[in-house]
C-alpha positions in Angstrom: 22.6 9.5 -33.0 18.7 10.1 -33.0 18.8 12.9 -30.5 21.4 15.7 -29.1 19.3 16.6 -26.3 16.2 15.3 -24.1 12.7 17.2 -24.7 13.3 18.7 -21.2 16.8 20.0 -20.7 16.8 22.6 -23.3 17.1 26.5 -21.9 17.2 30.4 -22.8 21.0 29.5 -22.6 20.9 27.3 -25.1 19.5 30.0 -27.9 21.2 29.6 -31.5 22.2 26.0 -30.8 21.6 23.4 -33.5 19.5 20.5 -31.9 18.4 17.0 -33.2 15.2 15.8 -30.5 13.3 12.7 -30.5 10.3 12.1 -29.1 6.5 11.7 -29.1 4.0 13.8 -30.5 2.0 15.4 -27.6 -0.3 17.7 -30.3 -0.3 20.1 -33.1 -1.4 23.9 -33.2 -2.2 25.4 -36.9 -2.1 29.2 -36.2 -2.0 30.8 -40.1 0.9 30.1 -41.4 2.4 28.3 -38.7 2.6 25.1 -37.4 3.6 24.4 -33.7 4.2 21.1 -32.8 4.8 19.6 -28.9 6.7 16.8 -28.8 7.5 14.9 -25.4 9.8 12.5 -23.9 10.4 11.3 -20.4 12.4 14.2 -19.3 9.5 16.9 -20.7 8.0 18.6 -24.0 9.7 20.7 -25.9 7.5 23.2 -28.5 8.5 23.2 -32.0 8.2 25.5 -34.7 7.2 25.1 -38.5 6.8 28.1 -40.7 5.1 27.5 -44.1 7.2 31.4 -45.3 10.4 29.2 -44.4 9.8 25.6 -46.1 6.3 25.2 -47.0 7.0 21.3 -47.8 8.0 20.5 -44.2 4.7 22.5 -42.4 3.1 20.8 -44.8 5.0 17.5 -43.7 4.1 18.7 -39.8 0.4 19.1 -40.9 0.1 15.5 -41.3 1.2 14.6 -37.5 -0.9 12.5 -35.9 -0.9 12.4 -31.5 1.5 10.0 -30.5 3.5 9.9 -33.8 7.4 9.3 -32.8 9.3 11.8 -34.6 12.6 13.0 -34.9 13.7 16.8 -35.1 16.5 18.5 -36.3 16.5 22.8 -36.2 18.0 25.2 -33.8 17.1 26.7 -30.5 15.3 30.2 -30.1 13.8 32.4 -27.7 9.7 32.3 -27.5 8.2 35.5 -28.2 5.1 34.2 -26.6 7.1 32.2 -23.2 5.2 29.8 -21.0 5.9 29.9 -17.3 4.2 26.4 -16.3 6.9 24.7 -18.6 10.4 23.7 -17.6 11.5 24.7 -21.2 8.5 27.5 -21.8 11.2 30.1 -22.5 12.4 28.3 -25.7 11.2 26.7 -29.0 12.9 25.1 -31.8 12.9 26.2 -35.0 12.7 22.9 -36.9 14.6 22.4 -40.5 14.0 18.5 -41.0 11.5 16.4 -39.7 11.4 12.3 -39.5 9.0 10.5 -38.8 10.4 7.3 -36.9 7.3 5.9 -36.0 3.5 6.6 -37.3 0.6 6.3 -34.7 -3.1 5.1 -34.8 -5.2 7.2 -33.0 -4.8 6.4 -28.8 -7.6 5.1 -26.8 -7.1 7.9 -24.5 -5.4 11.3 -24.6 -1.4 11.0 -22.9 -2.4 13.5 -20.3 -1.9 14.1 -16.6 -6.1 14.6 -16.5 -6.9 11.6 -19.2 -10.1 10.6 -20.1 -9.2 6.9 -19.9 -10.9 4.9 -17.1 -9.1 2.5 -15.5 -10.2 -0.9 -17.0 -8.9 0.9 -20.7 -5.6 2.5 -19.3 -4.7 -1.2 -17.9 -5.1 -2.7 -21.0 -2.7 0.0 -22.4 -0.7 0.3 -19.8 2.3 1.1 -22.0 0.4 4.1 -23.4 -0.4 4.9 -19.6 3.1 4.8 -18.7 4.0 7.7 -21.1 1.7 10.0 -19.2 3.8 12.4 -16.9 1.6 11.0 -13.2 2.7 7.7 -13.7 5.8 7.7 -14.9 6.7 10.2 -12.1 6.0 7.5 -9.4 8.0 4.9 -11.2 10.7 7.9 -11.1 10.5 8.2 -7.6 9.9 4.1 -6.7 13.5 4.1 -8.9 14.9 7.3 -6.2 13.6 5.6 -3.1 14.8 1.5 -4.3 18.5 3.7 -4.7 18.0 5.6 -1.2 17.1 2.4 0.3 20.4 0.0 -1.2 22.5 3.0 -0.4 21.0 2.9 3.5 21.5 -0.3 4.0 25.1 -0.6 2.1 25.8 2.0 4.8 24.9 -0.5 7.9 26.5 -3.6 5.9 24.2 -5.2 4.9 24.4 -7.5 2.0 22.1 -7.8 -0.7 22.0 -11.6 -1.3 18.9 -13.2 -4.1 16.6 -16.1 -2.8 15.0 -18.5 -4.9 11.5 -17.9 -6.6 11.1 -21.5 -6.9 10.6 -23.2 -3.9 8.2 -25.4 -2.1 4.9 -24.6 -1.0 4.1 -23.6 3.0 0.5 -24.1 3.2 0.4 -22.4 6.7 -1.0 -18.2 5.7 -1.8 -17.2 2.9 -2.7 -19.3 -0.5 0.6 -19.9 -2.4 0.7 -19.7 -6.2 2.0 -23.3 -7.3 4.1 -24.5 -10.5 4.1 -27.8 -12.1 7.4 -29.4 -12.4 7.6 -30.9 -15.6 10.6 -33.3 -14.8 9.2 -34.0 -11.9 5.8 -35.3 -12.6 3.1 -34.5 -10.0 5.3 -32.4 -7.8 5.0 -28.8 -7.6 6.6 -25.9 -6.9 5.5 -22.7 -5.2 6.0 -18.7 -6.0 7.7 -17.6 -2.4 5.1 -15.3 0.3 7.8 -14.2 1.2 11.9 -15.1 1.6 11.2 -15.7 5.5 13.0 -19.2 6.3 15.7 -18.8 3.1 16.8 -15.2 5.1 17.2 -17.1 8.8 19.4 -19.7 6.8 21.1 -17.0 6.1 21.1 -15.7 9.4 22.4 -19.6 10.6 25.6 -19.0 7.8 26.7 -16.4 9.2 25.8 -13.0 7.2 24.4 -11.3 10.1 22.9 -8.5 8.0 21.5 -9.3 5.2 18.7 -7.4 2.3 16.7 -7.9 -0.5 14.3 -6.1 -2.9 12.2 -9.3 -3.2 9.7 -10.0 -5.4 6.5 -11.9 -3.7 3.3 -13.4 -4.6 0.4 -14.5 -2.5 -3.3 -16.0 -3.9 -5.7 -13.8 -2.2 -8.0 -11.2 -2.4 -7.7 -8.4 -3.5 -7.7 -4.4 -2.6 -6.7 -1.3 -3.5 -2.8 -1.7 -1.5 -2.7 -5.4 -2.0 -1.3 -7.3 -5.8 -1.2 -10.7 -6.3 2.5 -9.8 -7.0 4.6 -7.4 -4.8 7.9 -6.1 -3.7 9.4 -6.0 -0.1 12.2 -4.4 0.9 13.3 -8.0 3.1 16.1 -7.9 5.7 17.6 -10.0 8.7 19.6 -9.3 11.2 21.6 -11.3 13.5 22.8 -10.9 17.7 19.8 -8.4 17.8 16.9 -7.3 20.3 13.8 -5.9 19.2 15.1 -2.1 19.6 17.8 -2.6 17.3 15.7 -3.4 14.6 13.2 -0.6 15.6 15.9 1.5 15.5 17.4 1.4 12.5 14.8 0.7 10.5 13.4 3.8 12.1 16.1 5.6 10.8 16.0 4.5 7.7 12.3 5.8 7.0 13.4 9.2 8.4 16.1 9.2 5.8 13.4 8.4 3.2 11.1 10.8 4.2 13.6 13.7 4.4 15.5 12.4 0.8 11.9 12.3 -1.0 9.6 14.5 0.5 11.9 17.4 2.9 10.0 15.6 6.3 11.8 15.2 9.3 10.2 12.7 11.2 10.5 12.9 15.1 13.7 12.1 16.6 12.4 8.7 18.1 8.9 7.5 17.2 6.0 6.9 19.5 5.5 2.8 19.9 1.7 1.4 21.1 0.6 -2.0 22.0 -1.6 -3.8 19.8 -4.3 -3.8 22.5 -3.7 -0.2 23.1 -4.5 0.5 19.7 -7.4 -1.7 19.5 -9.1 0.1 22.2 -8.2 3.4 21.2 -8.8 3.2 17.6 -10.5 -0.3 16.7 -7.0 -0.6 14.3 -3.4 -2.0 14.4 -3.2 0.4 12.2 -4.5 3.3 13.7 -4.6 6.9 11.3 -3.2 9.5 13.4 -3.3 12.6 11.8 -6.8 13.5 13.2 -8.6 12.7 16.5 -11.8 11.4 17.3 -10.2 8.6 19.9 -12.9 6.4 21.1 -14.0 6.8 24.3 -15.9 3.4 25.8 -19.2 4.8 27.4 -20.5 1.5 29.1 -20.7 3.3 32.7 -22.8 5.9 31.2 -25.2 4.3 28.9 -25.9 0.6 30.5 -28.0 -0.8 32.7 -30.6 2.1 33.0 -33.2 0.0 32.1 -34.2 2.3 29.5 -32.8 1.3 26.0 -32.3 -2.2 25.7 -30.2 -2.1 22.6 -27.4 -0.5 25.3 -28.2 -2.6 28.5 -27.8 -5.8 26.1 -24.5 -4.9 24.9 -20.8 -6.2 25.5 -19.6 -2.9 24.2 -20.5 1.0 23.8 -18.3 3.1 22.5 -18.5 6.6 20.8 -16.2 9.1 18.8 -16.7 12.9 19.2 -17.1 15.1 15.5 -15.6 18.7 16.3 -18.2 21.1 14.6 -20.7 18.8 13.1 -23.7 19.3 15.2 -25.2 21.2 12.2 -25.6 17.9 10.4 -29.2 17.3 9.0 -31.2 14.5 8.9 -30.3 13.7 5.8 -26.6 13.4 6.3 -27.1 11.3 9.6 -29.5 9.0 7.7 -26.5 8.7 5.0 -24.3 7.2 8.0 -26.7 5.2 9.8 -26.9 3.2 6.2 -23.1 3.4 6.0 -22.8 1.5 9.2 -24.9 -1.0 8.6 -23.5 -1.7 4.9 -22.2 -6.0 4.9 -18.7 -4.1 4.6 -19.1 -2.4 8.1 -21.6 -4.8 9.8 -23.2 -2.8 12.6 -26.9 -2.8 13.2 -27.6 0.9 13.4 -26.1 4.1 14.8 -27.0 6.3 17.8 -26.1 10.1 17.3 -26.0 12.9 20.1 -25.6 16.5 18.8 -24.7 19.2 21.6 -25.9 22.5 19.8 -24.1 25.6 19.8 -27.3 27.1 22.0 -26.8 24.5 24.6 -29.5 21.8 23.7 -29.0 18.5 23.0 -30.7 16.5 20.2 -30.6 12.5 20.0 -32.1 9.5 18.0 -32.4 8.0 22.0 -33.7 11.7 23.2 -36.5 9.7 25.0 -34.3 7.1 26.6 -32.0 9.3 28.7 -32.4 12.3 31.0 -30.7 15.6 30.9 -27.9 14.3 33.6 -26.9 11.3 31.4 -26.5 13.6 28.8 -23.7 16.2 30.6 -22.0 13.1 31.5 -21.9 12.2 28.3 -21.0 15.4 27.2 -17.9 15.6 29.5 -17.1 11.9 29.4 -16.6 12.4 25.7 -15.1 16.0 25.7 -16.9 17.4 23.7 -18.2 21.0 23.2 -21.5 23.0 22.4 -21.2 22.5 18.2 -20.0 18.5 18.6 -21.8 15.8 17.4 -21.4 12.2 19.4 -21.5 8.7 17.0 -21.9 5.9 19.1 -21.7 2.2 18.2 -22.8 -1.3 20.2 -22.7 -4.7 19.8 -22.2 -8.3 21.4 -18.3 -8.3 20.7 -16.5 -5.7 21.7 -13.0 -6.2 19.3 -15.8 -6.6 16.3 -17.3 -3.2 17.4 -14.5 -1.5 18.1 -13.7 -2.3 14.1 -16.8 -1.4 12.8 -15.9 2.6 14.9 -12.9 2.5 13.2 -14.4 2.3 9.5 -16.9 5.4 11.2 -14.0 7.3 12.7 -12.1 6.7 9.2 -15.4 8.1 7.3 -15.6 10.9 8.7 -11.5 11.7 8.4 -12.9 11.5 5.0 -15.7 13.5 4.9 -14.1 16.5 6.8 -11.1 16.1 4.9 -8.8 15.3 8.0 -6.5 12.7 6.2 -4.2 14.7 4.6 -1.6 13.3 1.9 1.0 15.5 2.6 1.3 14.8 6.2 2.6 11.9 7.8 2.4 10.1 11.3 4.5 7.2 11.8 4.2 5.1 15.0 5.2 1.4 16.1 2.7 -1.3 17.2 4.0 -3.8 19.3 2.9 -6.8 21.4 0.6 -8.6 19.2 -0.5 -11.4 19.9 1.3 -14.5 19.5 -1.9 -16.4 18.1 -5.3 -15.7 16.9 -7.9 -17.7 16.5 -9.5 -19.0 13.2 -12.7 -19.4 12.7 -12.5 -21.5 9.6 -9.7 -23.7 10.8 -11.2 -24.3 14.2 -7.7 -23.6 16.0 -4.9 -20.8 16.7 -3.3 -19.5 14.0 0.1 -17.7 13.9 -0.9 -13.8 14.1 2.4 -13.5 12.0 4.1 -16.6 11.3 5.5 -19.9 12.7 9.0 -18.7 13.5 7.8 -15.8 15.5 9.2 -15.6 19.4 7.4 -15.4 22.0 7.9 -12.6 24.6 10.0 -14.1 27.1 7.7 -13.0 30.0 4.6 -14.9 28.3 6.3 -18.3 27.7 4.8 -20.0 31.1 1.4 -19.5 29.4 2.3 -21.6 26.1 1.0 -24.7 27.9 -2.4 -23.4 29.6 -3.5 -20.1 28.2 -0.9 -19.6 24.3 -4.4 -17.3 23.4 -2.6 -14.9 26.0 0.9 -14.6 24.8 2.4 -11.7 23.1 4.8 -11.8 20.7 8.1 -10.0 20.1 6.5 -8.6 17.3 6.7 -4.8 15.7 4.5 -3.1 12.5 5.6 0.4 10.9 2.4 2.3 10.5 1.9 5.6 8.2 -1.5 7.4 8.0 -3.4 4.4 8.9 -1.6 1.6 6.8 0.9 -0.8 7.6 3.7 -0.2 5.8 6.2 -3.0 7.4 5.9 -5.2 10.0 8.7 -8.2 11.6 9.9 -9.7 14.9 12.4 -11.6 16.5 12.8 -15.5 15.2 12.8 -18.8 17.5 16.5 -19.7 17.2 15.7 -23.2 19.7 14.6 -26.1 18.2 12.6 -27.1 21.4 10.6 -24.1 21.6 10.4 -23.9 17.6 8.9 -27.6 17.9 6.7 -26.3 21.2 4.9 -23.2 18.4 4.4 -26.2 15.8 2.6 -28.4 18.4 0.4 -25.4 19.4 -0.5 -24.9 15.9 -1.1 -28.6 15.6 1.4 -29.8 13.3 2.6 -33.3 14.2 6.0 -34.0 14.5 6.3 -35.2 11.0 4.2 -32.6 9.3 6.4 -30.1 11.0 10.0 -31.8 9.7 8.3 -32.8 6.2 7.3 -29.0 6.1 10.0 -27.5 7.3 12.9 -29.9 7.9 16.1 -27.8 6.5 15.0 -25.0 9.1 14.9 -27.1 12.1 18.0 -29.1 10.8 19.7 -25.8 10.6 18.9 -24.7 14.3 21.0 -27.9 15.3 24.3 -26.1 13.9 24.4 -22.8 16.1 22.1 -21.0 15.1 22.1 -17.3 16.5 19.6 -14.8 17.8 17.9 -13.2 14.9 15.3 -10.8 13.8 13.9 -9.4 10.7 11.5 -7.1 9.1 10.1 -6.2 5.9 8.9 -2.9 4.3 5.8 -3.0 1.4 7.8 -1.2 -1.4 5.0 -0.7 -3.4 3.0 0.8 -0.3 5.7 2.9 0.9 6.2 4.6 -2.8 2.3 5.7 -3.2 2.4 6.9 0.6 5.3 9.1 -0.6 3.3 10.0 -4.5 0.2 10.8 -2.7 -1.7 8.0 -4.0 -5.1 5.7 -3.0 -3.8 2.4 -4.5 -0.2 0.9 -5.3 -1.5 0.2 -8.6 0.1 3.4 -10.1 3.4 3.0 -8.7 3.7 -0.5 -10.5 4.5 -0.7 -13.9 2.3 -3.9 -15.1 -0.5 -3.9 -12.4 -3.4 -6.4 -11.9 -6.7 -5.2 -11.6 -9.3 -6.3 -8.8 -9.6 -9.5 -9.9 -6.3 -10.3 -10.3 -5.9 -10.5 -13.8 -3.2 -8.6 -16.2 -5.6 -6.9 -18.9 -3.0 -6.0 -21.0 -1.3 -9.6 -21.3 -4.7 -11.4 -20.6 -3.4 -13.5 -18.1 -4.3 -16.0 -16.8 -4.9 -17.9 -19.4 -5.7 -21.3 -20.8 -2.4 -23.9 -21.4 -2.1 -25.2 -24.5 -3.2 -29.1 -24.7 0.8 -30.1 -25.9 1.6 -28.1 -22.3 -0.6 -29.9 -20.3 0.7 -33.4 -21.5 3.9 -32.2 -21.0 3.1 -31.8 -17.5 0.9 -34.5 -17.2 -1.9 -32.7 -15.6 -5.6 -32.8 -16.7 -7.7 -30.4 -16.3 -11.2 -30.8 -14.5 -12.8 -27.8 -13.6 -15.5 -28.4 -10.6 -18.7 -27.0 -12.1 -21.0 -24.9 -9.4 -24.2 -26.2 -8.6 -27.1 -23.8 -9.4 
């Protein structure tokens, strides 16, 4: 047995016990003729003792420990003189009789610390020398408590957790799939699955009514800080369900998370918003609600005076109020007048109005406007002598009403207004049924193929489908989207009237997806789903910017795994194998 106790669990209780720990060498202390030695595990660090009066061969044998050196101690379990109260174990040491060294160590890239001086491109490339620093390995901890809390839920509401394939064929409609060669059969391909969407309503068409997974994904796109090539939903179904079923208990089942993990209690029932109501009030279907600043459109106010054309011109004017930043200098509004017209954010300049505590009012349009405009203004917007007004404009009001949001979300920022330890949780509903794609030319599904229409909108599929809403439903959190479902099409004809709107011909449609609409022809019920981002749901929970650190193996930015160096090149004997060639289209200068 290496070890009779973790580097953690060892208290004053435990005084005059013989011990045998295991572990990592955190780092050595030479104080005269002692040697003190922390050596950590998962479960914590634990400070040993060497005294060169005791056994001068073993300090001398401690001397030599390098950080990171696996080691094995053997000694017996006293009371600090000199206790430290941040540590779990800070009451105790170990006075050591026999040391092994298990394991030697070169010298780490970067110290094993909660504050390391590793960037991130090194502390990829290591990532299993990142993993043994106690910030990490805590929010693998708690993606391990929340993956339990979750089976345990849904075990509770029977569900059943059933595996779908990884394998399967591609569906080109979304996002980019990853594909894999079939090497038996030559030419053909198989794709990584976007998610287990039609395999789960097949299950929904057998018969298990309520079924789960903790499924592994994969989609070929671009990347951010809460997006990997590779990811993990929390994927369910239900069948003989409406949309406030699902709501419901899926709305329960963050409540229980948030109250297991982090001692919230969530409202009783959470607020729901249509997707056009959130547009308008906060340019976001994913609207951040722990601060303010709602927008308030200001086209009665500020067009058609004749004075500034940039605002008579416009589709759209809109404005946020800033509680207390009326103080701002030049300098700082200069800073966000070149934020908002960054490519990222895309407006063409910004248009402040700062009510003064002494009553005045100061604007980059001071010229343009008299007094009165500005006290409408002033009340129109709500604000108060110490405010400042940002207002935005631009030929398109949807795009504008974006480009406030990324303002509005800056200065959450800059006045520290999105706090990680609190949480508000809403529902968006209605989406739209289609949107329309610039690139393809046509509607696209806003969420998929196999979404259903609201009943109320289905007269408009023929003459007007740009106008329908779907029985669709996203859980937000702080401003990100941490799930999202809706009700499926369960009738062929109406299944076969989305595909003809999206423009797939009758063939395309059964060559595509054939085994669903087969299915449908043998009873298939009423059925809804949803599916929770795992890995965004843990670092909402750890406090965190990006999902990266609550992954083991991450990507980085451009997809690739630095550690493994993947992708990478197939060997030649592969590629015959597979009968593929390679030809790599070379860009023109």
């Amino acid at each position: 047995m290496y070890r009779s106790n973790t580097c953690g669990e060892l208290r004053l209780q435990d005084a005059g016990k013989d011990v045998t720990l295991a572990g990592w060498v955190q780092r050595t202390r030479k104080m005269g003729g002692m040697t003190f030695v922390d050596v950590r595990d998962r479960y914590g660090i634990t400070q040993v003792v060497f005294n060169e009066s005791d056994n001068a061969d073993l300090c001398a044998q401690a001397n030599k420990l390098g950080r990171e050196y696996c080691v094995q101690i053997k000694g017996t379990v006293s009371e600090r003189q000199s206790k430290n109260a941040k540590m779990p174990t800070g009451d105790i040491e170990i006075i050591a009789r026999e040391l092994v060294v298990l394991s030697e160590s070169i010298t780490p890239p970067f110290t094993i610390e909660d504050n390391t001086d590793g960037g991130d491109d090194i502390r990829m490339k290591y990532r299993y020398l990142d993993l043994r620093r106690n910030a990490v390995r805590k929010n693998l901890e708690l993606r391990h408590r929340m993956t339990i809390l979750i089976r345990n839920f849904l075990d509770s509401k029977d569900f059943i957790e059933v595996e779908t394939p990884i394998l399967i064929g591609s569906t080109p409609e979304g996002a980019r799939d990853f594909v894999v060669p079939s090497r038996m059969n030559p030419g053909q391909f198989y794709a990584l699955p976007q998610s287990p969407q039609t395999l789960k309503q097949l299950l929904m068409v057998s018969g298990f009514d309520r079924y789960f997974q903790i499924a592994k994904c994969f989609r070929d796109e671009d990347l951010r800080a809460d997006r990997q090539p590779e990811f993990t939903q929390i994927d369910c179904e239900m069948s003989f369900v409406e949309q406030d079923d699902v709501i419901d208990l899926f709305e329960d089942m963050a409540r229980h998370l948030f109250k297991e993990v982090r001692g919230v209690d969530l409202p009783a029932k959470l607020p729901q918003m249509t997707w056009h109501e959130a547009m308008r009030r906060f340019g976001s279907d994913k609207p951040d609600l722990r601060f303010g600043m709602e927008f308030v459109e200001l086209m009665d106010v500020l067009k058609g005076t004749g004075t500034f054309p940039v605002f008579d011109s416009a589709e759209y004017i809109g404005g946020i109020c800033v509680p207390g930043c009326a103080n701002y200098t030049r300098k700082q509004l200069d800073q966000l007048t070149d934020f908002v017209k960054r490519p990222q954010v895309g407006a063409k300049g910004l248009v402040y109005v700062k009510f003064n505590e002494d009553g005045t009012v100061k604007s980059s349009i001071d010229k343009f406007y008299t007094p009165e405009v500005w006290a409408t203004l002033k009340e129109k917007m709500g604000a108060k002598d110490g405010d400042l007004v940002l207002i935005l404009s631009g030929d398109n009001a949807n795009k504008t009403r974006v480009q406030l949001c990324t303002l509005r979300l800056e200065m959450g920022d800059r006045l520290g207004l999105r706090d990680k330890n609190k949480f508000e949780c809403l529902w968006i509903i209605d989406f739209p049924l289609f949107e329309w794609s610039d690139e393809e030319q046509r509607l696209m599904a806003t969420h998929h193929p196999f979404t259903m229409p609201n009943p109320d909108d289905i007269p408009l599929l023929e003459e007007h489908p740009e106008k329908v809403r779907a029985k669709a439903y996203d859980f937000v959190c702080n401003g990100i989207e941490v799930g999202g479902g809706s009700l499926r099409i369960h009738d062929g004809k109406l299944q076969a009237k989305m595909f003809d709107i999206l423009g797939f011909t009758p063939e395309r449609a059964m060559a595509q997806f054939g085994f669903l609409i087969n299915a449908f022809k043998y009873g298939a019920p009423p059925h809804a789903g949803l599916a929770f981002g795992l890995d965004r749901f843990v670092s909402i929970m750890a406090g965190l910017d990006s999902i990266r650190d609550c992954i083991a193996f991450p990507k980085n930015n451009s997809g690739r795994d630095v550690m493994l160096d993947a992708p990478g090149e197939l060997d030649p004997k592969q590629l015959d194998e597979l009968q593929l060639v390679v030809d790599l289209h070379q860009e023109k200068a």
